[in-house]
KOLLOVEX-309796 format. One record per residue (C-alpha): residue number from 0; residue in three letters; x, y, z. Coordinates in nm, 2 decimals. Layout:
N
NODE num residuo     xx     yy     zz
NODE NUM     ALA      X      Y      Z
...
REM end
This chain:
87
NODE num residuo     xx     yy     zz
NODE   0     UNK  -0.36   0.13  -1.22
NODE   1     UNK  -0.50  -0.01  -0.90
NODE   2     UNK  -0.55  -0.38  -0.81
NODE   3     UNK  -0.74  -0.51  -0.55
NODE   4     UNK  -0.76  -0.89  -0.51
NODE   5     UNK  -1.06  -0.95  -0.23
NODE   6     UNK  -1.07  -1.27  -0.10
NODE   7     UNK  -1.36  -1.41   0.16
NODE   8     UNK  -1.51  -1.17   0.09
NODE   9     UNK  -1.89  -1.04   0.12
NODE  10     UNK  -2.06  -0.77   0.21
NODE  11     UNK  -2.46  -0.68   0.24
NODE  12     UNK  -2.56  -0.33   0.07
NODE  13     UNK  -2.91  -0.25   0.24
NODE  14     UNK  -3.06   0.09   0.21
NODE  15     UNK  -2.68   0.23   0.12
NODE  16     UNK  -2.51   0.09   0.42
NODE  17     UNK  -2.25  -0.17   0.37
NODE  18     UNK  -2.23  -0.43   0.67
NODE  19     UNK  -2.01  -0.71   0.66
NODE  20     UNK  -2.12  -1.12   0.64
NODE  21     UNK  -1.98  -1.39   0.78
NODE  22     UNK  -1.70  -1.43   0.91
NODE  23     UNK  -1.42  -1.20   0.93
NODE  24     UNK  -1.15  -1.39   0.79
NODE  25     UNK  -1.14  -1.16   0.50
NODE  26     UNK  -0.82  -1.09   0.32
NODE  27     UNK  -0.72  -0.79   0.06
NODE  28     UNK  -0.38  -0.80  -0.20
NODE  29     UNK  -0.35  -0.42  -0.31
NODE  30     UNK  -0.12  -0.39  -0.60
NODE  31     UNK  -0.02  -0.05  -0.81
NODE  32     UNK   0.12   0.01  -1.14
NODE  33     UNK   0.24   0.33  -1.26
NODE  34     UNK   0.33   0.57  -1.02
NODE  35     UNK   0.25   0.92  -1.08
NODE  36     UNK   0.40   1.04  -0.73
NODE  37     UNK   0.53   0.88  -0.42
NODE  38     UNK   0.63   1.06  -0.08
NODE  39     UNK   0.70   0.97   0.28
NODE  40     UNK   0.63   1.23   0.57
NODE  41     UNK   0.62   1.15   0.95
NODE  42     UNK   0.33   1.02   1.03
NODE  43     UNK   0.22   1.05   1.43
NODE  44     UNK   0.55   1.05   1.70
NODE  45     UNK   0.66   0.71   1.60
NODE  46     UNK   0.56   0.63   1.26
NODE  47     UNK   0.66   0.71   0.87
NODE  48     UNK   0.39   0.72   0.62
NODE  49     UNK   0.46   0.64   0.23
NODE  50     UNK   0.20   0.78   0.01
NODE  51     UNK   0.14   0.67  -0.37
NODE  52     UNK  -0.05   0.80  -0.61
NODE  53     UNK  -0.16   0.70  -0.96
NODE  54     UNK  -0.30   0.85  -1.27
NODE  55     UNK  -0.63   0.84  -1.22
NODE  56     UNK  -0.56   0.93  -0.85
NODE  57     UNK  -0.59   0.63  -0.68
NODE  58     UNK  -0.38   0.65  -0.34
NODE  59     UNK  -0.22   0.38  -0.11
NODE  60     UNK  -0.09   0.47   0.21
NODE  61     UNK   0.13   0.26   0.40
NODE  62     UNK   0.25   0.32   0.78
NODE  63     UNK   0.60   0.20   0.89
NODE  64     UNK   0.81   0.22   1.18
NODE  65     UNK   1.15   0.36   1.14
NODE  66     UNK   1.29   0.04   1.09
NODE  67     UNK   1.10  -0.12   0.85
NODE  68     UNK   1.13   0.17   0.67
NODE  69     UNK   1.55   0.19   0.68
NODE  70     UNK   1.54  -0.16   0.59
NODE  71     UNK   1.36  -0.09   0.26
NODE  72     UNK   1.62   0.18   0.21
NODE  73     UNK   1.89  -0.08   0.29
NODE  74     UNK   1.70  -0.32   0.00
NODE  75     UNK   1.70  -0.02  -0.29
NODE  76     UNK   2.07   0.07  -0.18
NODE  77     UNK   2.17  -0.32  -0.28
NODE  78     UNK   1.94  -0.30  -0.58
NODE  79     UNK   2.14   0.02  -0.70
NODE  80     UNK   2.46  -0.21  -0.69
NODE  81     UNK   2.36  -0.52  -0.79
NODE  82     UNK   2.04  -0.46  -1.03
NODE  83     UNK   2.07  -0.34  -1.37
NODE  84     UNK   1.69  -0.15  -1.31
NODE  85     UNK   1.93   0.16  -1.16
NODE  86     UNK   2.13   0.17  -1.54
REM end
């Protein structure tokens, strides 16, 4: 399941094209339950790119540098020691 929480936000739908009004102080929250598959591959020279997908195929991709990315490794290596989710 896919959740999108859209907030400022409007768009104009005129002959099929979407244009944005207002301002662009738009803001998105993108939220997914139920993880069919997940992967990371490189993405680019510099980059990592995490890729889930859901069950009715909805995808989110995410871009990270190295770094972030070791540090979310770092976070599910304490979970695995300190969190009963890796019983």
């Amino acid at each position: 399941m896919l959740a999108l929480t859209l907030e400022e936000f409007m768009v104009e739908l005129n002959d099929g094209a979407i244009k944005n009004v207002g301002p662009n102080n738009k803001a998105v929250t993108a939220k997914m339950f139920d993880v069919e598959s997940a992967e990371a591959r490189a993405f680019g020279d510099k980059r990592v790119k995490l890729v889930f997908e859901d069950e009715d195929e909805n995808e989110i991709q995410i871009s990270l540098f190295p770094e972030d990315v070791q540090k979310i490794v770092d976070d599910i290596d304490a979970l695995e020691d300190e969190s009963a989710v890796f019983d």
